[in-house]
The first five atom37 places (N, CA, C, CB, O) and aatype in JSON, in Angstrom:
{
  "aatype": [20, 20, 20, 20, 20, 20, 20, 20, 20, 20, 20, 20, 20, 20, 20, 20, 20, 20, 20, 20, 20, 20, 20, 20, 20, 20, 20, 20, 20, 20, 20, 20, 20, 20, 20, 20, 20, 20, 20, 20, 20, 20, 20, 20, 20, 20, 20, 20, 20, 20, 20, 20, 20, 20, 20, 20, 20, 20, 20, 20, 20, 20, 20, 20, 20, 20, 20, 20, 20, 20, 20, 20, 20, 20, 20, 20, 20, 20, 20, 20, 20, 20, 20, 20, 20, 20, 20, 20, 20, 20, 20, 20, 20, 20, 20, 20, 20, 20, 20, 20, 20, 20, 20, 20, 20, 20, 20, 20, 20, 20, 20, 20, 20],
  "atom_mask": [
    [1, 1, 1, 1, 1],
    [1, 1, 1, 1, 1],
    [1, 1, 1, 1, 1],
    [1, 1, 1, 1, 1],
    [1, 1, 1, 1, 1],
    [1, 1, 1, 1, 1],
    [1, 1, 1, 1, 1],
    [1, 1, 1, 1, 1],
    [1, 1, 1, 1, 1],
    [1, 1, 1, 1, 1],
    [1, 1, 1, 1, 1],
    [1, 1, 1, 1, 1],
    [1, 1, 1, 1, 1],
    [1, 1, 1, 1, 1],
    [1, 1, 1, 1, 1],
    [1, 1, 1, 1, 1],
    [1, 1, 1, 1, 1],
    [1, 1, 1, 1, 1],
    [1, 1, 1, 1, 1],
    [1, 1, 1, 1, 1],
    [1, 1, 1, 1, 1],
    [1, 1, 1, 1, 1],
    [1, 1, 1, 1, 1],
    [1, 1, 1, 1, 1],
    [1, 1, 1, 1, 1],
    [1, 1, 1, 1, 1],
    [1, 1, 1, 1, 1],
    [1, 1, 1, 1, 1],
    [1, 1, 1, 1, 1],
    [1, 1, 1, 1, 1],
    [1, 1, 1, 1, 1],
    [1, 1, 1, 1, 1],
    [1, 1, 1, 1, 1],
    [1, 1, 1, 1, 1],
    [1, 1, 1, 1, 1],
    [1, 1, 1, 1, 1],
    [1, 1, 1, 1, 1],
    [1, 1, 1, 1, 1],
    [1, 1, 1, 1, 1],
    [1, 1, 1, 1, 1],
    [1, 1, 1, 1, 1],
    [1, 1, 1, 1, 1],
    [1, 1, 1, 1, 1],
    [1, 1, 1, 1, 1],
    [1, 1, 1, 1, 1],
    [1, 1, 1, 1, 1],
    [1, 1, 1, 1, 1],
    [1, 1, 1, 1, 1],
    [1, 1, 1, 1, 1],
    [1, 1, 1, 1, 1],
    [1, 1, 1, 1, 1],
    [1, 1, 1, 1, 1],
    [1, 1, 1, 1, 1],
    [1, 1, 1, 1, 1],
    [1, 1, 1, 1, 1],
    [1, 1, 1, 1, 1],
    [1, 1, 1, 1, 1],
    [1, 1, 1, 1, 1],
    [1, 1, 1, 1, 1],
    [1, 1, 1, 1, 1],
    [1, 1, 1, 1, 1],
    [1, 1, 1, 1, 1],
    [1, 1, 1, 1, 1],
    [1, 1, 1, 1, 1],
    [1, 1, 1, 1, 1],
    [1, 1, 1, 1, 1],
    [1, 1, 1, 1, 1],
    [1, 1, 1, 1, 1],
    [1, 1, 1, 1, 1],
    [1, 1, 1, 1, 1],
    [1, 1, 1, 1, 1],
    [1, 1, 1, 1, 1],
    [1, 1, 1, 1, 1],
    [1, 1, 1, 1, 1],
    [1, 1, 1, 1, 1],
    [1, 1, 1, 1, 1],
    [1, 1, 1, 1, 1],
    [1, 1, 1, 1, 1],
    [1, 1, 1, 1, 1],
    [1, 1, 1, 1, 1],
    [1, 1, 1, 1, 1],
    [1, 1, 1, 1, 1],
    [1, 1, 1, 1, 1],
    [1, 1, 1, 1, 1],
    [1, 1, 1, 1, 1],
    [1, 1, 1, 1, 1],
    [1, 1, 1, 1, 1],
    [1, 1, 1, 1, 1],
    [1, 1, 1, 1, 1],
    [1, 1, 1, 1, 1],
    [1, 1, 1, 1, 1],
    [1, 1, 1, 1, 1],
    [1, 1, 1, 1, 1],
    [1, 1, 1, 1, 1],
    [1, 1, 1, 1, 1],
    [1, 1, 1, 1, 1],
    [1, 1, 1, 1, 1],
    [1, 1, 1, 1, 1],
    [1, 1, 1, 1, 1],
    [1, 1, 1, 1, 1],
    [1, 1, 1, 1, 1],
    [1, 1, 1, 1, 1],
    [1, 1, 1, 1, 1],
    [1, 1, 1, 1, 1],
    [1, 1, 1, 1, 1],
    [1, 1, 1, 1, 1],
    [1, 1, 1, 1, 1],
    [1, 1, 1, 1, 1],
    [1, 1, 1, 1, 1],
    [1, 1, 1, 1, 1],
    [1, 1, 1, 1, 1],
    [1, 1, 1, 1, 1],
    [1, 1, 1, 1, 1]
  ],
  "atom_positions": [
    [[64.82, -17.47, -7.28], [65.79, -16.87, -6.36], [66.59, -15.82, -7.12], [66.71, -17.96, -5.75], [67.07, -15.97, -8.24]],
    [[66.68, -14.83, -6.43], [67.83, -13.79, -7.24], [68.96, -13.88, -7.6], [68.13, -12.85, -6.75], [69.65, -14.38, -6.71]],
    [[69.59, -13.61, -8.61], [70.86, -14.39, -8.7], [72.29, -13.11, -7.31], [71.38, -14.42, -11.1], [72.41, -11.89, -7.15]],
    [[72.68, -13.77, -6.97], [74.06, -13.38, -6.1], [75.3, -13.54, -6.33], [74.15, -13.89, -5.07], [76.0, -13.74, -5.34]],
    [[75.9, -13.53, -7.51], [77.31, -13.51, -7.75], [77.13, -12.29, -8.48], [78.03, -14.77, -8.49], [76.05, -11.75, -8.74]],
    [[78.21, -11.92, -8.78], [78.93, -10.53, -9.4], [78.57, -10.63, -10.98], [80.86, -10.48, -9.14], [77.91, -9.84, -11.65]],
    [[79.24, -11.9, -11.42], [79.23, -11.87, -12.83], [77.47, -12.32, -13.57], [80.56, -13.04, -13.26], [77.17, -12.2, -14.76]],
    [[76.75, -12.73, -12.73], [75.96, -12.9, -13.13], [75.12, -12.2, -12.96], [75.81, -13.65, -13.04], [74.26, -12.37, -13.82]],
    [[74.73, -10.99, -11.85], [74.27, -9.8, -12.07], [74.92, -8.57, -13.25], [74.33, -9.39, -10.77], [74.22, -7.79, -13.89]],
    [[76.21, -8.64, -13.31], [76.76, -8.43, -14.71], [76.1, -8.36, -16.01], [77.52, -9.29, -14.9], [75.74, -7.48, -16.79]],
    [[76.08, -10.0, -15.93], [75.46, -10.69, -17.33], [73.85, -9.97, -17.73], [75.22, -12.63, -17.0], [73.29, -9.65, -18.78]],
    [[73.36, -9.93, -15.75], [71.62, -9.6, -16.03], [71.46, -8.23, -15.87], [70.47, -10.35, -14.9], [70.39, -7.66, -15.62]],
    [[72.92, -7.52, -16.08], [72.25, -5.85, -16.41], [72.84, -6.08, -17.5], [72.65, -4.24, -15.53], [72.36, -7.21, -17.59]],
    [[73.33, -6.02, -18.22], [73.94, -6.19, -19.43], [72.96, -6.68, -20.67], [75.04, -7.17, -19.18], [73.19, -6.14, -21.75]],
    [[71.94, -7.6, -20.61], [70.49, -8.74, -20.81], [69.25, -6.88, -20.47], [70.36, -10.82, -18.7], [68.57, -6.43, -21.39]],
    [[69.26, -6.53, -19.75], [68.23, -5.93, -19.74], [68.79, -4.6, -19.87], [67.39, -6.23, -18.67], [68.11, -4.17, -20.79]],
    [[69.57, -3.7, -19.56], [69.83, -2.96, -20.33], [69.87, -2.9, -22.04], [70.66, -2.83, -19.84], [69.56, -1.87, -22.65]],
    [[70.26, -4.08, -22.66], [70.04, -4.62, -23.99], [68.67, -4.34, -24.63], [70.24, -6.06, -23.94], [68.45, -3.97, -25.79]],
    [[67.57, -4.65, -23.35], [66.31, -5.06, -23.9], [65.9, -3.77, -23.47], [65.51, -6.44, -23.41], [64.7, -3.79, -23.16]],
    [[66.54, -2.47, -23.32], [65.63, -1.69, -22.91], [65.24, -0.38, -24.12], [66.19, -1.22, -21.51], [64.65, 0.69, -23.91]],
    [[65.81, -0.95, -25.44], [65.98, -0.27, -26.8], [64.82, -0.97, -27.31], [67.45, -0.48, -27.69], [64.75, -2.16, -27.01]],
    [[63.69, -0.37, -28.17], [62.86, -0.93, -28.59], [63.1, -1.41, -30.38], [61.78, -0.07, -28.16], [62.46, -2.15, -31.12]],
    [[64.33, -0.59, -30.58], [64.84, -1.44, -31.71], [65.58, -2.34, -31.51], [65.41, -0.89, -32.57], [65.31, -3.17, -32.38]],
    [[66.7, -2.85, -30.64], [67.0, -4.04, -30.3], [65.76, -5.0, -29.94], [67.89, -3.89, -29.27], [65.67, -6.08, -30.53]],
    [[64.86, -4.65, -29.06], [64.08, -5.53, -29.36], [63.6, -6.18, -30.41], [63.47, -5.28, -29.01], [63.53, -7.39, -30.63]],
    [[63.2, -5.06, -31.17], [62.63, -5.78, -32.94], [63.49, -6.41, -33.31], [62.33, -4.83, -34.31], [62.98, -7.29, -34.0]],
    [[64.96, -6.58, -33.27], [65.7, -7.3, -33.71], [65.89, -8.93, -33.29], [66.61, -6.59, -33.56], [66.25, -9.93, -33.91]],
    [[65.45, -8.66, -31.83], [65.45, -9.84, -31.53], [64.27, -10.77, -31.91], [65.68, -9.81, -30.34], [64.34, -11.95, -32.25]],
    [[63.21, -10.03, -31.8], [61.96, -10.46, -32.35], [61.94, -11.26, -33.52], [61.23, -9.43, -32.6], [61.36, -12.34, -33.6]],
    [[62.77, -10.54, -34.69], [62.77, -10.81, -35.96], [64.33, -12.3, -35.81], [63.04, -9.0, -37.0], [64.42, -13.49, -36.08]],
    [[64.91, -11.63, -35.45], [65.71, -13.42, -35.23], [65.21, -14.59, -34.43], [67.11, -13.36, -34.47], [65.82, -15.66, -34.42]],
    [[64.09, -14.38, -33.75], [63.13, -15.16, -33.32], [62.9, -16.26, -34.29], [62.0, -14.41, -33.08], [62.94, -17.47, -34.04]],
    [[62.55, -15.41, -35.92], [62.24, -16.85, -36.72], [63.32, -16.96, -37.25], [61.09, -17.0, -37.81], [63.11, -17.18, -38.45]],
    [[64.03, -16.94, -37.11], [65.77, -17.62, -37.59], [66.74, -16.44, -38.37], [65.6, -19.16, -38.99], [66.38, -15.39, -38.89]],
    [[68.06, -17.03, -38.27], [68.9, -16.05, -38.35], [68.9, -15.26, -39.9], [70.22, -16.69, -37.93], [68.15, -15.59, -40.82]],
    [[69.73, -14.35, -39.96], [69.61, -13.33, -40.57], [70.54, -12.77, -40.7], [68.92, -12.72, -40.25], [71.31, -12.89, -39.74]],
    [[71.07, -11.83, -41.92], [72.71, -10.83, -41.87], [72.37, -9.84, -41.75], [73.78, -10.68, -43.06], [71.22, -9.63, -42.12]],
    [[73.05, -8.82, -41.26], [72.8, -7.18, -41.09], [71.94, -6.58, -41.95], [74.01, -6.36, -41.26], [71.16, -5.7, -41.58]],
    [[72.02, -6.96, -43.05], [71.32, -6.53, -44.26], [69.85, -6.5, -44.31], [71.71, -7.31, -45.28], [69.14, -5.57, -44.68]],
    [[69.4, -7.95, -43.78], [68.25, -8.81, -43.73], [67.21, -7.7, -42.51], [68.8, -10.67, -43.09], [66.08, -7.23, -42.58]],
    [[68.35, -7.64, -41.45], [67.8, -6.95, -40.38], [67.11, -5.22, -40.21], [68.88, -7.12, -39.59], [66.21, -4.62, -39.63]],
    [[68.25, -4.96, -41.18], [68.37, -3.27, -41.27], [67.1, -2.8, -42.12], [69.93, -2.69, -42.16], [66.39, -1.85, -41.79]],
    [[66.98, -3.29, -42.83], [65.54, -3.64, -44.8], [64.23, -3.09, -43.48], [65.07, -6.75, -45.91], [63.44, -2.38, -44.1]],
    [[63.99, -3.15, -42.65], [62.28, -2.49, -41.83], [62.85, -1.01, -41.08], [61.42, -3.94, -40.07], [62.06, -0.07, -40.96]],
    [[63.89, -0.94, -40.72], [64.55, 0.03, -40.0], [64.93, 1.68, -41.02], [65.98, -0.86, -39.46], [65.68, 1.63, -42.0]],
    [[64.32, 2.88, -40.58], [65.27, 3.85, -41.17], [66.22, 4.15, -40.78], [64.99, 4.78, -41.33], [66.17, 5.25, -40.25]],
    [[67.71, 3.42, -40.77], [68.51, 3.72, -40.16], [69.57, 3.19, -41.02], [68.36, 3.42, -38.91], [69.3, 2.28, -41.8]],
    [[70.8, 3.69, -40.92], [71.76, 2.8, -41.49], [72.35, 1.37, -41.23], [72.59, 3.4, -41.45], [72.04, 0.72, -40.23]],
    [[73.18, 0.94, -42.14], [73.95, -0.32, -41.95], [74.76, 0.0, -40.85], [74.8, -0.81, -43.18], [74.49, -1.03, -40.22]],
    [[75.66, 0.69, -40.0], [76.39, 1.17, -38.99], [75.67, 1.14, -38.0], [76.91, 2.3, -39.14], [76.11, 0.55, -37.02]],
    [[74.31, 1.77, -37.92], [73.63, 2.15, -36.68], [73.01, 0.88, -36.03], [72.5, 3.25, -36.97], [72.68, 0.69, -34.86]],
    [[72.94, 0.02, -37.15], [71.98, -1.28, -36.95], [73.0, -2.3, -36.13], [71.37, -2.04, -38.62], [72.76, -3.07, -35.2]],
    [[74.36, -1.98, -36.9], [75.24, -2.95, -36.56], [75.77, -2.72, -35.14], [76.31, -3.0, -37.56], [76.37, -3.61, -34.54]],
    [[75.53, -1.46, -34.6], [75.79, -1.14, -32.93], [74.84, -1.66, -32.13], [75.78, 0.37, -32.51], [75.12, -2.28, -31.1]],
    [[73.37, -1.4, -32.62], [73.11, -2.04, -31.71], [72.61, -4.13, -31.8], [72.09, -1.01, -31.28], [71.99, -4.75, -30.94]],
    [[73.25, -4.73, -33.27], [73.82, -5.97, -32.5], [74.64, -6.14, -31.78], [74.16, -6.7, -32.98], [74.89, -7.26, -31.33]],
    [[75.26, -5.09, -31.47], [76.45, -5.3, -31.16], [76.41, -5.24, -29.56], [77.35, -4.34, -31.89], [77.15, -5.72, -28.71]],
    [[75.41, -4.55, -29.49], [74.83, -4.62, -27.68], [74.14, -5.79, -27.64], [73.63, -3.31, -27.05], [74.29, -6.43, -26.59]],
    [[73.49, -6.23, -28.39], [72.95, -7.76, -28.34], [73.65, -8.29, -28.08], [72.49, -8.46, -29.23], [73.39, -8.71, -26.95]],
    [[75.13, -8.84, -28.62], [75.95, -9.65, -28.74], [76.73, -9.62, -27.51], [76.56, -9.49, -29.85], [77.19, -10.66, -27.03]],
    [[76.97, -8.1, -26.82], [77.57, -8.15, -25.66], [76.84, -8.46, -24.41], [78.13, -7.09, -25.55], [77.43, -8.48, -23.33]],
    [[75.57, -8.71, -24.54], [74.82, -8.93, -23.46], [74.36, -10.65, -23.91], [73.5, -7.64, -23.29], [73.74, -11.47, -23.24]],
    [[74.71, -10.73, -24.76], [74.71, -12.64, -24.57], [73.55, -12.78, -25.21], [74.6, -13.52, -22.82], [72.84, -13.64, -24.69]],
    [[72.96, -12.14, -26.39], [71.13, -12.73, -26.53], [71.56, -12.56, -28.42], [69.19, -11.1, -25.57], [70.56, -12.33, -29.09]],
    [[72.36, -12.62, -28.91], [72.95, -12.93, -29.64], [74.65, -13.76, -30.13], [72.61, -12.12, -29.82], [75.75, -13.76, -29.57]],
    [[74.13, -14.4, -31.46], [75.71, -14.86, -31.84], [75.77, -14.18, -33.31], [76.05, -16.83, -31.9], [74.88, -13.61, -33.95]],
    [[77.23, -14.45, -33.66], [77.23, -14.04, -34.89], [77.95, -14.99, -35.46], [77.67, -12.79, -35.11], [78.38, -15.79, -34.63]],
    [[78.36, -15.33, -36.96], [79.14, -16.14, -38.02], [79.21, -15.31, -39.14], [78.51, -17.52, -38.43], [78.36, -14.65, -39.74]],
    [[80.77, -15.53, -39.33], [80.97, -14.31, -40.13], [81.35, -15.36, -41.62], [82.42, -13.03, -39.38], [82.47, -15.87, -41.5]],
    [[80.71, -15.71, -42.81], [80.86, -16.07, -43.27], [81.41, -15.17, -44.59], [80.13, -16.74, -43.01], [80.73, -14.35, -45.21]],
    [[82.83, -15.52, -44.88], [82.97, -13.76, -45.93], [83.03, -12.68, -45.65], [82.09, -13.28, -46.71], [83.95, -12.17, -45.01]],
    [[81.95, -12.06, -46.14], [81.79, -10.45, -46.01], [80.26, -10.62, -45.2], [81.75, -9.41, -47.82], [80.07, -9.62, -44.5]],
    [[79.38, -11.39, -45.12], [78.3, -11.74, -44.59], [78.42, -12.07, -43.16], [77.82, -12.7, -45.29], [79.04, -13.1, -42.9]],
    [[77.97, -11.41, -42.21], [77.56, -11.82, -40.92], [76.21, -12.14, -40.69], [77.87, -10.9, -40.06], [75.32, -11.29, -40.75]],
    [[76.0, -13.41, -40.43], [74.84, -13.87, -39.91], [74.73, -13.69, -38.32], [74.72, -15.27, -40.32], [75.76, -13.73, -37.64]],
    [[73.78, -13.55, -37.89], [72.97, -13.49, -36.07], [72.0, -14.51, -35.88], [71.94, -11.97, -35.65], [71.21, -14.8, -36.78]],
    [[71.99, -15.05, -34.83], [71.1, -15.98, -34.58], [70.51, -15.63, -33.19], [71.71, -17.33, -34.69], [71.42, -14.96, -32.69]],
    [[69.56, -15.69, -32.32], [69.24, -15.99, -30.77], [69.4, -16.46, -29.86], [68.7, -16.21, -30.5], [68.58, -17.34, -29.59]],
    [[70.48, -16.21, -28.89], [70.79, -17.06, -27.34], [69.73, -16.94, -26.49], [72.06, -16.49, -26.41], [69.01, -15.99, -26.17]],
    [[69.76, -17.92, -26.24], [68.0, -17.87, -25.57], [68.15, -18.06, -23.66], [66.8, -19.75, -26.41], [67.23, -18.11, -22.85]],
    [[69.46, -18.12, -23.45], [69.17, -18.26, -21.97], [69.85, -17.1, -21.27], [69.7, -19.68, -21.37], [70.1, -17.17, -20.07]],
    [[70.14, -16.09, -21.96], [70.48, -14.95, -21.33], [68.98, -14.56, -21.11], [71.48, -13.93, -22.17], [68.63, -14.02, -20.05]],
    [[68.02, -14.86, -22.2], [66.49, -14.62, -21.53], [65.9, -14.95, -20.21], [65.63, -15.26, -22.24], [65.28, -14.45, -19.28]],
    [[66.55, -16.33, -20.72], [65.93, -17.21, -19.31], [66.09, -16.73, -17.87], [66.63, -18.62, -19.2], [65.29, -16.6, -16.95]],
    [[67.86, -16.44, -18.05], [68.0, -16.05, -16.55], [66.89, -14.93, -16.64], [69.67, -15.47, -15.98], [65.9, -15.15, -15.96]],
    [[66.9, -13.6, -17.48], [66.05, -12.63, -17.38], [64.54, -13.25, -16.72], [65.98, -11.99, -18.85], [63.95, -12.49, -15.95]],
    [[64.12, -14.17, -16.91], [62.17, -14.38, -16.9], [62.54, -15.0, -15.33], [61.05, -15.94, -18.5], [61.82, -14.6, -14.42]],
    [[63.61, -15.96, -15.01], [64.0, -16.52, -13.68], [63.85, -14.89, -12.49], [65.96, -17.32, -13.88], [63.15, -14.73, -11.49]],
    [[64.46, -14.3, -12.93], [64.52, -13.02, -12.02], [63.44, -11.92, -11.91], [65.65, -12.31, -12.4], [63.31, -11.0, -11.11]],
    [[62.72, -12.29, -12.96], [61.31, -11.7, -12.95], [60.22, -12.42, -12.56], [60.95, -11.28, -14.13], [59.07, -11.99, -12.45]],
    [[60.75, -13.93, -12.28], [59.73, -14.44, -12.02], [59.62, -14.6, -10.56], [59.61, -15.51, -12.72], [58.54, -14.98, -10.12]],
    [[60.82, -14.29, -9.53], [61.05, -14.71, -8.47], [60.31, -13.06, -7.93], [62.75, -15.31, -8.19], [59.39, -13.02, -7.1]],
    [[60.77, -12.11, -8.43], [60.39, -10.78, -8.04], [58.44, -10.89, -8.23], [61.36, -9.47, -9.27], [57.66, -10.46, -7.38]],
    [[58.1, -11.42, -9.25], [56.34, -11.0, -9.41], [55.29, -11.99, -7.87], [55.63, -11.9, -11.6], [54.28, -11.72, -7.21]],
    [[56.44, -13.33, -7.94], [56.05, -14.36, -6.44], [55.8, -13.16, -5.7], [57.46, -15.54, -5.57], [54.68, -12.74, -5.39]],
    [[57.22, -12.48, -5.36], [57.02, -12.05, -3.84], [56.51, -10.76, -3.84], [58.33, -12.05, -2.95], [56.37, -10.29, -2.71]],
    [[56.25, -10.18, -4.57], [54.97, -9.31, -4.55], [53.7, -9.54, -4.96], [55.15, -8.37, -5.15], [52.67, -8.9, -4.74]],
    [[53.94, -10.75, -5.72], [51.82, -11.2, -5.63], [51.56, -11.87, -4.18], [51.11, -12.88, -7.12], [50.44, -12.32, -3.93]],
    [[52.55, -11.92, -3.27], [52.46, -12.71, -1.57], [52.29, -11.56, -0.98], [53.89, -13.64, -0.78], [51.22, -11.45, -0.38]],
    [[53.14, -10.51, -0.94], [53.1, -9.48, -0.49], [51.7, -8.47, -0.49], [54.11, -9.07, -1.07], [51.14, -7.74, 0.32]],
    [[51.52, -8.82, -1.69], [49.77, -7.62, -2.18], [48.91, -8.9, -1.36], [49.04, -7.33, -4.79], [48.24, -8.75, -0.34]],
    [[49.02, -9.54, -1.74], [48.25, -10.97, -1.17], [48.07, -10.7, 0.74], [49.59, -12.72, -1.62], [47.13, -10.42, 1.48]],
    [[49.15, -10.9, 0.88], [49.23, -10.32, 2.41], [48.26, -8.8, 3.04], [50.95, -9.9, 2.53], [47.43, -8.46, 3.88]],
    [[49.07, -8.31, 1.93], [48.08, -6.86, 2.52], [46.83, -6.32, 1.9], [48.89, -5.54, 2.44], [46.42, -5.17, 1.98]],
    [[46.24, -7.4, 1.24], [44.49, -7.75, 1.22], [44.26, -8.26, 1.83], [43.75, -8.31, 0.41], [43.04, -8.21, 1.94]],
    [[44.84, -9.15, 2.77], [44.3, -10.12, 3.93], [44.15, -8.94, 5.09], [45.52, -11.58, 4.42], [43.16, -8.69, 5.79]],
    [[45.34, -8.35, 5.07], [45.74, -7.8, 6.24], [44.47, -6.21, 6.35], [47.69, -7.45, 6.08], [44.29, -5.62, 7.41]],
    [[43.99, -5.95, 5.43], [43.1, -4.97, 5.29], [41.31, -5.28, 4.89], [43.81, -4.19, 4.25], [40.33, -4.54, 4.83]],
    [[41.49, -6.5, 4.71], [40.39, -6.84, 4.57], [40.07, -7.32, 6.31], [40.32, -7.91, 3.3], [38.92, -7.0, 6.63]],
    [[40.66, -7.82, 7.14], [40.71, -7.85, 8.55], [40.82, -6.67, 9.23], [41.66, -8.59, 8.96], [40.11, -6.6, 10.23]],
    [[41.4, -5.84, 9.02], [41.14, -4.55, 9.56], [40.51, -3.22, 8.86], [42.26, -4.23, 9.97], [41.12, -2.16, 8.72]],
    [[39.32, -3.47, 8.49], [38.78, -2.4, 7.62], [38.62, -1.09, 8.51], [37.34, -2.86, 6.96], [38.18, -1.13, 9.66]],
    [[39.06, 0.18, 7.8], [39.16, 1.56, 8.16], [37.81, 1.66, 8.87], [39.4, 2.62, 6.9], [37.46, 2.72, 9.38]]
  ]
}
């Protein structure tokens, strides 16, 4: 079902706007196998320590990250159900258009041109 409150369409542009950077993605990818400090993250990237740290920082505001600031060290880890809602809302959208295409193969296979 689609979600219908305010804040939670919020949350799910916020979640996919996030995911629509293909270096945030890699980032998330790579905290996939467990957390990591800016440092850890930035080491595959040509980019700086600043540039890297903006876009956790869109991670973090869209909920698919945390951070712990231990010291001078910030670690990130993976929130995993800002995903979820994401795959919930993609999954309700792919139903009603595999019913829909579904429908109108029926509906054309019964009325051929």
């Amino acid at each position: 079902m689609p979600i219908s409150n305010k804040n939670a369409e919020e949350r799910l542009d916020a979640v996919f706007g996030a995911l629509s950077d293909r270096t945030r993605r890699e980032l998330l990818r790579r905290l996939a196998g467990g957390s990591a400090t800016v440092s850890e993250l930035a080491r595959p990237f040509r980019m700086s320590l600043p540039a890297v740290s903006k876009h956790l920082r869109v991670l973090e505001r869209a909920g698919l990250v945390r951070r712990q600031v231990e010291g001078r060290s910030h670690h990130f880890w993976v929130i995993s159900e800002p995903l979820a809602d994401a795959e919930s809302w993609i999954a309700y959208y792919r139903r009603f258009w595999e019913e829909t295409l579904d429908s109108f193969s029926e509906h054309l296979s019964r009325h051929p041109r």
